[in-house]
C-alpha positions, 0 to 999 in steps of 0.5 A: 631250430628247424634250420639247424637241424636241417644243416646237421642232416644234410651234414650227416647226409654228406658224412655218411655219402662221403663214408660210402664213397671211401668204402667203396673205393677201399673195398675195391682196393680189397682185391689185386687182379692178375691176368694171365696169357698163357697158352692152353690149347694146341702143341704147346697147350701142356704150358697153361696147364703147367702155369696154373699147378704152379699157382694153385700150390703157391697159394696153398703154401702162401695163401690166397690174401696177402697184404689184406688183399685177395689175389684174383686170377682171370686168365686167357688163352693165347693158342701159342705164337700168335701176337695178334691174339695175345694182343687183343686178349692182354687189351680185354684183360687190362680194359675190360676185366681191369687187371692190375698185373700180368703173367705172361705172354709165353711167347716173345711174338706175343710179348712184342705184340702186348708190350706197348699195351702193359707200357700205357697201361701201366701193368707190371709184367712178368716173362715167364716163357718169351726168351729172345734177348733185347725184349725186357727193359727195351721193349717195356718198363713194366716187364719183368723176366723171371724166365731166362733169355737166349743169349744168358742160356747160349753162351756158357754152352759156347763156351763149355762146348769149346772147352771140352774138345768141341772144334767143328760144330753144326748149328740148326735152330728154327727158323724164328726169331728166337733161333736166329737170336740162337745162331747169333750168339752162339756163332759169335761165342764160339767162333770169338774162341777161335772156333768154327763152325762146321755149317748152319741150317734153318728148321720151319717151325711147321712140319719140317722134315728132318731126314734132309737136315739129317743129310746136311749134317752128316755132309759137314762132318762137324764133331758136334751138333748144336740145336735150337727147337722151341719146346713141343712137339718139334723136341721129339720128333727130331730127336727120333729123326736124329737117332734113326739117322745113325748120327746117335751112334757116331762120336758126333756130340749132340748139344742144345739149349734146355729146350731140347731136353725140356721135362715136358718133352723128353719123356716123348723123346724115350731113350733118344734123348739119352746123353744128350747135353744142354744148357738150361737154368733149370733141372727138376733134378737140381740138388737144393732143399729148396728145389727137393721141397718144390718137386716133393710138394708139387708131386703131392699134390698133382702127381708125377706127370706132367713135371715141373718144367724151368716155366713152372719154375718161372711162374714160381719165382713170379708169384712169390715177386708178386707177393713180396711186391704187394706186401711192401705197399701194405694197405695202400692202394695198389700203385703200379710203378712203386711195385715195380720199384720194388721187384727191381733190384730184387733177389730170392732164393728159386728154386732153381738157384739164386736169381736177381732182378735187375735193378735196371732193366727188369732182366734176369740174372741167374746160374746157367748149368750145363746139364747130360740127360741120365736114366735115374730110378727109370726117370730121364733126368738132366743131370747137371755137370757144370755151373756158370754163375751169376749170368746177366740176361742181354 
């Protein structure tokens, strides 16, 4: 009797061992981690800031639990451009904090350097600001891009440009990456129209001094002037330069991607930025319910400076992936590649239009609108005056 009561506790023992086990790792499964790689400090600081608005009002409208698991955020400051940190930082928080999934990097130096590390790793990835071409699906399986690439916002404005009168255009992009990926595809559109171009130039990305380019510009004698400027503090000081240039004042059109007119730097920019034209994918100005409804709650909640900007928007649209994705699994552990299977192929309605994940690669497809900054209600708004629809990332 001794003996079978000994066997039935050590049976018990095991049961309950074996029940603590399986809770422990239940609970663990209780919460999904998601890192993220913004920038926080520096020029481009105002992006973390911006990020992190985004999420506290998507979880005040959604929630911070979503599938029976609680969402964590622990988040990074990558400084900006800078691949070394964004490296070492994505590797602590994968590691040591053990992620599950990332948002960010918001820079394509960055997203090149943490691409193989989310690839082992096997942590699902969302671009939310690193927009050269060639970098999702190639790069990483695990990356998703809810941002929008150069190549799908240039284009359309090679192509509106030529269509509207434009013959003769000047291109000046930073000298980076992602203005040479500028000034490629924007030379190949235009001049495949039968266009020419006027002449280029390359702008350090550090303390350029724009009077000279001014001079090149006005050397040309183009009709147009089309312009790549990372967003920050670049954006206004260019466009004052070129304002006090006189080149404002002439009949010379002043073009550029939607960074040069971006909501977080136009207000810096004042009046210089008036009837400037842009491509971009989004305008806090975007006439939908559901854009109205996103502006009207984020204004509510954090005040009218800073604006929602296309990477709020891109943040947005990423955690409502994140939610979707999570969802689908229900209780099941969280598993990295049927998230992905999931994300991919998707479509929702963003705030800035239709947008779809391609099934694929990972990439964005998205309308493109060309939009003309406006004064409405005191406010510098872009105003959009044409859509390109349905535009595949390259």
């Amino acid at each position: 009797m001794r003996r079978s009561f000994l066997h039935s506790l050590t049976a018990l023992t095991g049961a309950v061992a074996f029940g603590l086990a399986f809770g422990t790792t239940a609970l663990a499964q209780e919460t999904v981690k998601v890192g993220l790689l913004f920038t926080y400090s520096g020029a481009s600081g105002m992006t973390g800031q911006l990020s992190d608005n985004t999420i506290k009002l998507f979880q005040q409208k959604n929630g911070s639990t979503v599938g029976g698991k609680k969402i964590e955020f622990v988040k990074r400051d990558t400084t900006g451009p800078n691949p070394e940190v964004a490296k070492r930082l994505a590797q602590e928080l994968i590691v040591r904090e053990k992620v599950q999934i990332l948002i960010g990097p918001d820079f394509t130096p960055n997203a090149l350097a943490v691409a193989p590390l989310v690839t082992e790793a096997k942590v699902p990835t969302f671009l939310t600001g690193a927009a050269t071409g060639g970098i999702v699906g190639e790069k990483s399986p695990y990356y998703v891009r809810t941002f929008f690439s150069i190549p799908q916002a240039v284009k359309p404005m090679a192509e509106w440009a030529h269509k509207n009168g434009v013959k003769k255009p000047y291109v000046l992009v930073a000298d980076f990456g992602p203005g040479h990926d500028t000034e490629a595809t924007f030379t190949k559109a235009f001049t495949a129209l039968g266009g020419t171009l006027a002449g280029t130039g390359r702008v350090p990305v550090r303390s350029p001094e724009f009077s000279s380019y001014m001079q090149r510009i006005k050397d040309a004698q183009p009709d147009a002037v089309f312009v790549f400027l990372p967003i920050g503090e670049l954006v206004p000081q260019f466009l004052k330069a070129y304002a006090d240039s006189g080149l404002k004042n002439t009949n010379i059109k002043l073009l550029g991607t939607g960074d040069l007119t971006d909501e977080s730097v136009i207000d810096a920019a004042g009046d210089a930025g008036m009837g400037v034209i842009t491509s971009g994918v989004y305008s806090a100005a975007h006439e939908s319910p559901a854009n109205k409804q996103f502006v009207a709650d984020y204004v509510a909640q954090f005040g009218k400076s800073p604006r929602v900007t296309a990477s709020s928007v891109a943040v947005w649209d990423a955690m409502r992936l994140i939610y979707d994705g999570i969802a689908a699994q229900g209780s099941a552990p969280f598993d990295a590649d049927k998230f992905m299977a999931f994300v991919k192929g998707r479509s929702i309605e963003s705030p800035r239009g239709p947008i779809t994940i391609d099934k694929g690669n990972g990439d964005i497809t998205q309308n493109v609108y060309i939009r003309k900054v406006e004064k409405r209600d005191g406010v510098l708004q872009n105003i959009e005056i044409a859509t390109t629809k349905d535009v595949a990332a390259k």
